[in-house]
Every structure is written in C-alpha cells, then in structure tokens.
N, C-alpha and C positions, 0 to 999 in steps of 0.2 A: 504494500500500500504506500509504502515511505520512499520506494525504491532504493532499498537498502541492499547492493549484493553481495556485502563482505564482511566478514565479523571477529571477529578476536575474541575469542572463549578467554578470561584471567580470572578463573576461579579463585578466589579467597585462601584460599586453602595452600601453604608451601611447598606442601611433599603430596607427591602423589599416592591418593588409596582409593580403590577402588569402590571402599563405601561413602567418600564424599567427591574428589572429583569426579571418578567411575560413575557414581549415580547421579550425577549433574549433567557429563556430558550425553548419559543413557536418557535423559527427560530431555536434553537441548534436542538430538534425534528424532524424539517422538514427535513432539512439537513439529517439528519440521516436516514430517514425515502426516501429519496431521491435517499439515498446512499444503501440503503438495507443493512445497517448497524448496524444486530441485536447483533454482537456480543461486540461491545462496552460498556463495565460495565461504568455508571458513577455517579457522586456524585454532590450536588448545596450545596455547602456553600449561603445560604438565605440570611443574615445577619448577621453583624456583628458591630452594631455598637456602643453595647455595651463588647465587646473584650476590657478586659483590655489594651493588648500592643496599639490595635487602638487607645484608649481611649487618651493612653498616648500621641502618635505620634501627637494627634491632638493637645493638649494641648502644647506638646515644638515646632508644628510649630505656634501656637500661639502666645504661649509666644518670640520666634524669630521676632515674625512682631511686635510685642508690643516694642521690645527693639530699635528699629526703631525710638522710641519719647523719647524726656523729661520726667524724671519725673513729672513732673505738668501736662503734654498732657496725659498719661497714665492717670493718675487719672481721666479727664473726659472724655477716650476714653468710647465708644458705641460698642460693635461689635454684630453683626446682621449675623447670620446663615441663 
C-alpha cells in the first residue's frame, strides 16, 4: 500500500535463538505470506552482539550505572548478565 519493497529485519534481541529471533522472523513470513506479498526484498541482521559500537554502548551504559556507587561499593560490585 506504502510501496515499500525492502526491509531490514533488526530484531531486539543480540544473539541469535530460535525462540525469539526464530519466532519473529517465522511470524514476519507468515504475515507476508498472508499478504501475498512476494514482492518484498528483505534482509535479518541475526546478530549482533559482538558489533563493536554495540559492544561499546553496553559497556558506557555500564559503566553509567556503576558511577551510581562509591568507590569502595564499585570495587565489590557483582554484575550478572
């Protein structure tokens, strides 16, 4: 309707698994396939979670919630992925 024919799948999600990108890209298909919408070119960035700039982002909003403490609390903060 928009005349849209190309699209860039960037799921949320950094690593790829089958129960969240898998079943994303498995409903984007459906859709599509719903819509009789062969003419649609598109592209799935898989992962990314070793992307340097991502890499980095995560790291200064890290470091941002770490400056949140003491120096001494820093020292034996734990952080858990």
């Amino acid at each position: 309707k928009e005349g849209i024919t190309n699209v860039v799948l960037l799921p949320l999600y950094p690593q790829y698994s089958t129960s969240t990108t898998g079943s994303s890209v498995k409903e984007w298909k459906k859709r599509l396939d719903e819509r009789n919408l062969k003419n649609i070119e598109w592209t799935l960035v898989e992962q990314y979670y070793d992307f340097p700039p991502f890499v980095d982002a995560v790291v200064e909003r890290v470091n941002q919630g770490l400056e949140k403490f003491s120096a001494a609390e820093r020292e034996n903060a734990h952080l858990l992925f």
